[in-house]
C-alpha positions in Angstrom: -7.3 50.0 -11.6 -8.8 52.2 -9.0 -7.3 55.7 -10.3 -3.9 53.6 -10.5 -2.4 55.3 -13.5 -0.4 57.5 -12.2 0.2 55.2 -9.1 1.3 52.6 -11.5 4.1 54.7 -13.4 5.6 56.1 -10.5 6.2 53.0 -8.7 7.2 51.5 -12.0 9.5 54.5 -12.0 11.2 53.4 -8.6 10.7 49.9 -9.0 13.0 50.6 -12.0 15.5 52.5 -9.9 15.6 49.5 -7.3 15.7 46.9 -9.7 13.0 44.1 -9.7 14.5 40.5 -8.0 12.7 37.6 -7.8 12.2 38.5 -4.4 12.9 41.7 -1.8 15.1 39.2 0.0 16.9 38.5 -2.8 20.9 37.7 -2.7 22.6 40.5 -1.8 25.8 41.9 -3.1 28.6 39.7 -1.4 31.2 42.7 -1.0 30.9 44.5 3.0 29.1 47.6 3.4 29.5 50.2 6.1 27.5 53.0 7.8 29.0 56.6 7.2 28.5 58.5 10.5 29.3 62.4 11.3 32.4 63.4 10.7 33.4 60.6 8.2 33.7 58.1 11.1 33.4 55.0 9.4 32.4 52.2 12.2 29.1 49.9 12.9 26.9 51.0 15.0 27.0 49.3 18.2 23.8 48.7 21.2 24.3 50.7 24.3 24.9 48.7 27.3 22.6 50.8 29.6 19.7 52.4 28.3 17.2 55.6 28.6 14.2 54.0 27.5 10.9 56.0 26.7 8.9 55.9 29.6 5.5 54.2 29.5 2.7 56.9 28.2 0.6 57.3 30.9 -1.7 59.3 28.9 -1.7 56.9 26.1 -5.0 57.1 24.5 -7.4 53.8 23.8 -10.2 53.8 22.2 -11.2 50.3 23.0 -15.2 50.4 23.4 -18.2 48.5 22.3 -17.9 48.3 18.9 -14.0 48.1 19.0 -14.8 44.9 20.9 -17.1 43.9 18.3 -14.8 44.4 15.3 -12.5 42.3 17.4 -14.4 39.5 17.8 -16.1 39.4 13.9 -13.5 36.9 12.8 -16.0 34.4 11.4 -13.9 34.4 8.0 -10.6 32.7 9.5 -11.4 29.6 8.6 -13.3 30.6 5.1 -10.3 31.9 4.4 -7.7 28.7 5.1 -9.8 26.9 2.1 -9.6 29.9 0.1 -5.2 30.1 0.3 -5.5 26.2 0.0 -8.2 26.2 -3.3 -6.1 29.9 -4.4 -9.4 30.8 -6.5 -11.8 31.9 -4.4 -14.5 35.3 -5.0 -14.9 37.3 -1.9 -16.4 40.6 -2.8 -19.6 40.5 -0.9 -18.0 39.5 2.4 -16.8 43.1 3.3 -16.3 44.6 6.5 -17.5 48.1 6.5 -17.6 50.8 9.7 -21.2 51.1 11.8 -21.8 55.2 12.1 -22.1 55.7 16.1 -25.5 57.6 16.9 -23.4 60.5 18.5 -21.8 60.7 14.7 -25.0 61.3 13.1 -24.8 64.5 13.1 -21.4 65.4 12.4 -20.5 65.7 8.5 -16.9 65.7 8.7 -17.3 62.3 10.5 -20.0 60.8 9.1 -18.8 61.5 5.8 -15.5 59.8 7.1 -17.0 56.6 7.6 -19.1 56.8 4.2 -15.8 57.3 2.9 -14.6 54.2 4.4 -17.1 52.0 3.3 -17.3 52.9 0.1 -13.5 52.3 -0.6 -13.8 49.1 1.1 -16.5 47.7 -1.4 -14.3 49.3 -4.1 -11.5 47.4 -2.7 -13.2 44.3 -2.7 -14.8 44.5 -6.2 -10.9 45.5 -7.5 -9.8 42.7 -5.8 -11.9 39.6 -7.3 -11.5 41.4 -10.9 -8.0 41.0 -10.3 -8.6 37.2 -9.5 -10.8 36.4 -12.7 -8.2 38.1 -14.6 -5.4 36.3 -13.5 -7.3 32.9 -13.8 -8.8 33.6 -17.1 -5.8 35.3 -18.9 -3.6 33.1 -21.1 -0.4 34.3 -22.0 1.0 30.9 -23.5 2.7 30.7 -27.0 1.7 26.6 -27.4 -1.0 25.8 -29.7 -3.8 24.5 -28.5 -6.2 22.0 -30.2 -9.8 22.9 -31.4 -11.0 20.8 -28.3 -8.9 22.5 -26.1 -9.8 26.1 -26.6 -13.3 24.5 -26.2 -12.5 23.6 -23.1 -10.5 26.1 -21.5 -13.1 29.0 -22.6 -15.6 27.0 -21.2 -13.4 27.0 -17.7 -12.9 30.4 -18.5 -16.3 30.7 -18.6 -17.0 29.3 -15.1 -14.7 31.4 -13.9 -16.6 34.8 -15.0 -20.3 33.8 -14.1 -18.8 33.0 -10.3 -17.2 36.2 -10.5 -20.4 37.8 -11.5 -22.5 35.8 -9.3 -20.3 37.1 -6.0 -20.5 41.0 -7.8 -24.0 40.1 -7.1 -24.2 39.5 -4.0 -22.6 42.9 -2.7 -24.5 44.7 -0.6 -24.8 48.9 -0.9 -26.6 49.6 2.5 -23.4 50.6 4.4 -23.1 53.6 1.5 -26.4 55.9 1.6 -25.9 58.2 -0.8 -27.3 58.0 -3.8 -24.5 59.1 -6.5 -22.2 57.1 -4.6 -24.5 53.7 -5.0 -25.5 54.6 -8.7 -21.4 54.8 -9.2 -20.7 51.0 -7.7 -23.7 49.7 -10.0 -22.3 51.3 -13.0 -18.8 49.9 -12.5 -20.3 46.2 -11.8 -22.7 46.4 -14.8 -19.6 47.5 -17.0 -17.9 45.1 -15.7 -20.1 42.8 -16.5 -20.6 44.0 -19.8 -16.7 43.6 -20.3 -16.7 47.2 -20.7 -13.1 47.1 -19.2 -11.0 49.3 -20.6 -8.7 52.1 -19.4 -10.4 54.3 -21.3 -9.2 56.5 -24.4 -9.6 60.4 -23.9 -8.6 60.9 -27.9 -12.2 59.3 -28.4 -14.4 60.2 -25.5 -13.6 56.8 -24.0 -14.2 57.0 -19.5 -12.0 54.8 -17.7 -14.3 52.9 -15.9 -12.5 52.6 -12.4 -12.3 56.5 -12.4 -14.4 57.5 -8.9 -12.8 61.1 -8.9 -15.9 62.1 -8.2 -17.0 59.9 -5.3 -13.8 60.5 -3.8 -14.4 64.4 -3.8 -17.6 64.1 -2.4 -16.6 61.9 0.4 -13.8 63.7 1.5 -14.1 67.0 1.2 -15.5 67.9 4.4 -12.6 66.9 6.2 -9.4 66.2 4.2 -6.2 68.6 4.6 -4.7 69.9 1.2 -2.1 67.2 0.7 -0.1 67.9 -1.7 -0.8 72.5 -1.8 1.8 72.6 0.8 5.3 71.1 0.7 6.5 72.3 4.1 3.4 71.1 5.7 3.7 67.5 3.8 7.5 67.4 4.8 6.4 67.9 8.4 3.6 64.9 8.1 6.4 62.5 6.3 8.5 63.1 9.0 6.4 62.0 11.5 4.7 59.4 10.0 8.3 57.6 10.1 9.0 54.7 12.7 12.3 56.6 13.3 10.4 60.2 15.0 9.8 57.7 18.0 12.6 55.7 18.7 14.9 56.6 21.4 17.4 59.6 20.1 20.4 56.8 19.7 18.9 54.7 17.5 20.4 55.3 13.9 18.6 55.6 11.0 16.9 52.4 10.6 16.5 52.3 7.0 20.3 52.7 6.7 21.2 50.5 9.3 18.6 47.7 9.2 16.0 48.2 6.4 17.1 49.6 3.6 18.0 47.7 0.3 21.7 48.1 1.0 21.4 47.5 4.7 23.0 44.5 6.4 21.8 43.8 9.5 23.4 41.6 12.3 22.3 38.5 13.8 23.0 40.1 17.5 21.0 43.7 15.2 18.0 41.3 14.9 18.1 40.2 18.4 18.2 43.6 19.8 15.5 44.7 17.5 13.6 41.8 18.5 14.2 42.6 22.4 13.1 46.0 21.7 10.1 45.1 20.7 9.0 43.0 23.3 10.1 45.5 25.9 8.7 48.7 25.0 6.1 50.2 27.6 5.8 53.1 25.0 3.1 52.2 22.5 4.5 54.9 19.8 8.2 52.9 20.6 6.7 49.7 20.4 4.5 50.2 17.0 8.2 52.0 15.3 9.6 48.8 16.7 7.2 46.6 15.6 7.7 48.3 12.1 11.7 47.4 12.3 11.4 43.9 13.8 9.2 43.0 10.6 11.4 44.2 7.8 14.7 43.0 9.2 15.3 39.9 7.2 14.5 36.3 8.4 13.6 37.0 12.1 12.2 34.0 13.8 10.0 33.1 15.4 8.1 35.2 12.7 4.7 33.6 14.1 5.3 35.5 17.7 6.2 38.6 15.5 2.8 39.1 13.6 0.8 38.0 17.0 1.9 41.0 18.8 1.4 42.9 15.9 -2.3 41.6 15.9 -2.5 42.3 19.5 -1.6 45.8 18.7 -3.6 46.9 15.8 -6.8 45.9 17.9 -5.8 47.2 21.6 -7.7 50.5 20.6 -4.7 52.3 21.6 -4.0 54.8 19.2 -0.5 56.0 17.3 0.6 57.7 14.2 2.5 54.7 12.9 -0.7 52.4 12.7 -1.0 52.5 9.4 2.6 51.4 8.6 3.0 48.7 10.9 -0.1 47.4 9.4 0.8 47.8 6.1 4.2 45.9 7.4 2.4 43.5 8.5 0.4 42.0 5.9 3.4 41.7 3.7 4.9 39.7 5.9 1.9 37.5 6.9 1.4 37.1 3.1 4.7 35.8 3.0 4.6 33.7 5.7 1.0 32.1 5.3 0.2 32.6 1.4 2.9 32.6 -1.3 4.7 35.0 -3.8 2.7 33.5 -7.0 0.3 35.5 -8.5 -2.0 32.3 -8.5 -1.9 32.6 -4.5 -4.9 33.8 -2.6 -4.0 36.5 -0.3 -5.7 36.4 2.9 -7.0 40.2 2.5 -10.1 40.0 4.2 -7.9 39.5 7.3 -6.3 42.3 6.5 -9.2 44.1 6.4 -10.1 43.1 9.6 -7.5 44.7 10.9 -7.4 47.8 9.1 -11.0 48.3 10.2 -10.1 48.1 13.6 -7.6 51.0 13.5 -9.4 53.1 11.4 -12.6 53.1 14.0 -9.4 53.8 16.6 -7.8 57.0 14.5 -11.2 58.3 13.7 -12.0 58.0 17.8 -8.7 59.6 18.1 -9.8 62.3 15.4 -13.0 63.0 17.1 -11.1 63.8 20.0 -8.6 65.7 18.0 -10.0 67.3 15.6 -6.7 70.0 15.0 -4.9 66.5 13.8 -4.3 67.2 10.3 -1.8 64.0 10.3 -4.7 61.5 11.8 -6.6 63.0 9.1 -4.3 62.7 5.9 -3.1 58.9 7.2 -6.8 58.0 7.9 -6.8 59.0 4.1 -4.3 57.1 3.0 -5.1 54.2 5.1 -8.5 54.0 3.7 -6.9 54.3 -0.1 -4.2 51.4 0.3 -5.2 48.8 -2.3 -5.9 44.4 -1.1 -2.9 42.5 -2.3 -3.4 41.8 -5.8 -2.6 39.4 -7.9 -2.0 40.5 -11.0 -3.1 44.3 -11.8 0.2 45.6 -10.7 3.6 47.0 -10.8 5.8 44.0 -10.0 6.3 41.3 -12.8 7.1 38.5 -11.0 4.5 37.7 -8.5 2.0 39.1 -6.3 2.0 42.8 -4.6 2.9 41.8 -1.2 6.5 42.2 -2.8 5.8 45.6 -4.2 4.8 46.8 -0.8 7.7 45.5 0.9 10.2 47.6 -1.6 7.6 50.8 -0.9 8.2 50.7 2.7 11.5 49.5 3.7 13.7 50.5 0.0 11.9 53.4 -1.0 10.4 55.0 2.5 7.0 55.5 1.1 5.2 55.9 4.3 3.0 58.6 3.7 1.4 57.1 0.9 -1.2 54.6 -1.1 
């Protein structure tokens, strides 16, 4: 979809190298597995019975303002959304949740064209995201033969189906994105769109691949974006602290061997210590890493508890490198939770987005205080980038891409990424 060809292979790549279950929390091999320590020590790791913990961060930074409180309290589309995961088809493009450019931004490119940047993804996002639903509802991939009254029937459904799309494509409005290339490029895609001008596109025969916004992307995020990928050492260093592990207490193994990973077998008294961790921490950086652990550690009740402190979190303003993956963390497993593997599920994504507006307006308040930040600026980036849960347009063959995200973050590590 959205430049996803690339994207697309490579996670096919490692999806291959995983192997695809029905499920991340598939049955597991029934034979025992260990943890290899230093010096060939072969033994389970085992909770300290006094502890160091991080002190509290008195010098925590929150960014909770004004407008923070007003993203907060914009939740209007909870209960539009309970008919939507009940009725699964439901169009939501033109109900998006863009950023407001503060008057003391005005006048700052690099910022201004930071929000721009948001915006713009998030209409992209949204369009991506109901093309995704009219495909899966109006795709049919049966072999049974179907009577001439049938067909007659279903395309009319199908039908149906494509004018509501359309008529939601419609209703999108382009006054959150101000320049003019960037609105002529939205119009574009919805008229091809609607022209079932879909295709990937073919370079042998001059064909453009509709969802291409190269351009756009350039445009928006030029002013302020690091090299990501010109320097390896300086990527390494980013990776490295954009994992949960950078700020956990020093004595806390590797989590993803431990407790995350594909291979990992967590504990029952593991998952309560987890659990305790994250209730306790005063840290917010501690908290947020444990947060990240406490979701991805398997069947950890009461999971309802779990994602409302996770909620609680993403909006306190307070601001931490690990944001974007305990929010990424966190939709999977609401999606679990509250919606359902199928592909014909609706995903609660304008949720999501509620949230993920929340700590964007918090790492660009932490950016403008930082502007040195190269990390803030490349995971702004890829926070901004991270695709809705789709349905259907997708790596994973057997349901919806809440799956696929769990095996990104917790099998293969891909933290700094979209």
């Amino acid at each position: 979809m959205i430049m996803k060809t690339q994207h697309f292979l490579l996670t096919l790549l490692m999806l291959a190298g995983v192997g695809c279950a029905p499920t991340p929390q598939a049955e597991k091999q029934q034979e025992p597995t260990v943890t290899i320590f230093e010096n060939d020590i072969t033994e389970r790791f085992v909770w300290p019975d006094t502890l160091s913990p991080i002190p509290a961060d008195v010098s925590q930074e929150c960014y909770y303002d004004k407008t923070l409180a007003a993203y907060v309290a914009d939740t209007g589309f909870y209960a539009f959304e309970e008919s939507c995961i009940e009725d699964q088809l439901c169009f939501v493009a033109s109900r998006i949740q863009t950023l407001k450019l503060p008057n003391e931004w005005k006048g700052k490119k690099e910022l201004s064209d930071m929000v721009a940047f948001y915006n713009f993804m998030e209409i992209l996002h949204a369009i991506e995201t109901d093309y995704d639903a009219c495909e899966r509802f109006t795709y049919d991939a049966t072999d049974i033969d179907l009577t001439e009254e049938q067909l007659k029937a279903q395309e009319a459904e199908y039908a149906e189906t494509r004018s509501d799309f359309f008529a939601e494509l419609d209703r999108i409005s382009l006054k959150s994105v101000t320049d003019k290339g960037v609105q002529k490029r939205v119009r574009t895609l919805v008229r091809e769109i609607k022209a079932n001008e879909t295709r990937e596109g073919d370079e042998e025969h001059g064909e453009e691949n509709i969802w291409d916004i190269t351009s756009c992307l350039d445009k928006l995020t030029e002013s302020w974006l690091p090299d990501i990928f010109g320097d390896s050492l300086r990527y390494a260093s980013w990776d490295e602290k954009s994992s949960p592990q950078y700020y956990l207490p020093d004595w806390v193994p590797d989590v993803f061997d431990c407790f995350l990973g594909q291979n990992a077998e967590p504990t029952l008294e593991d998952k309560m210590e987890i659990s305790k961790r994250f209730e306790n921490s005063e840290n917010f950086n501690e908290k947020v890493a444990w947060g990240f652990v406490t979701i991805g550690v398997e069947r950890l009740a009461p999971c309802e508890g779990i994602l409302k402190m996770c909620e609680e979190m993403l909006a306190s303003g307070n601001y931490s490198p690990s944001l974007d993956i305990l929010w990424r963390a966190y939709r999977q497993k609401y999606n679990d939770t509250y919606s359902c593997p199928s592909t014909y599920c609706y995903s609660p994504n304008l949720r999501y987005n509620h949230f993920r507006r929340m700590i964007a307006y918090t790492t660009l308040r932490h950016i403008e205080a930082h502007p040195e930040d190269e990390l803030a600026r490349v995971q702004y980036y890829f926070m901004v980038m991270h695709t809705n849960i789709l349905r259907f347009n997708h790596p994973y063959p057997f349901g919806n891409s809440a799956a696929t995200e769990y095996m990104l973050l917790y099998w293969n590590q891909m933290l700094l990424y979209y």
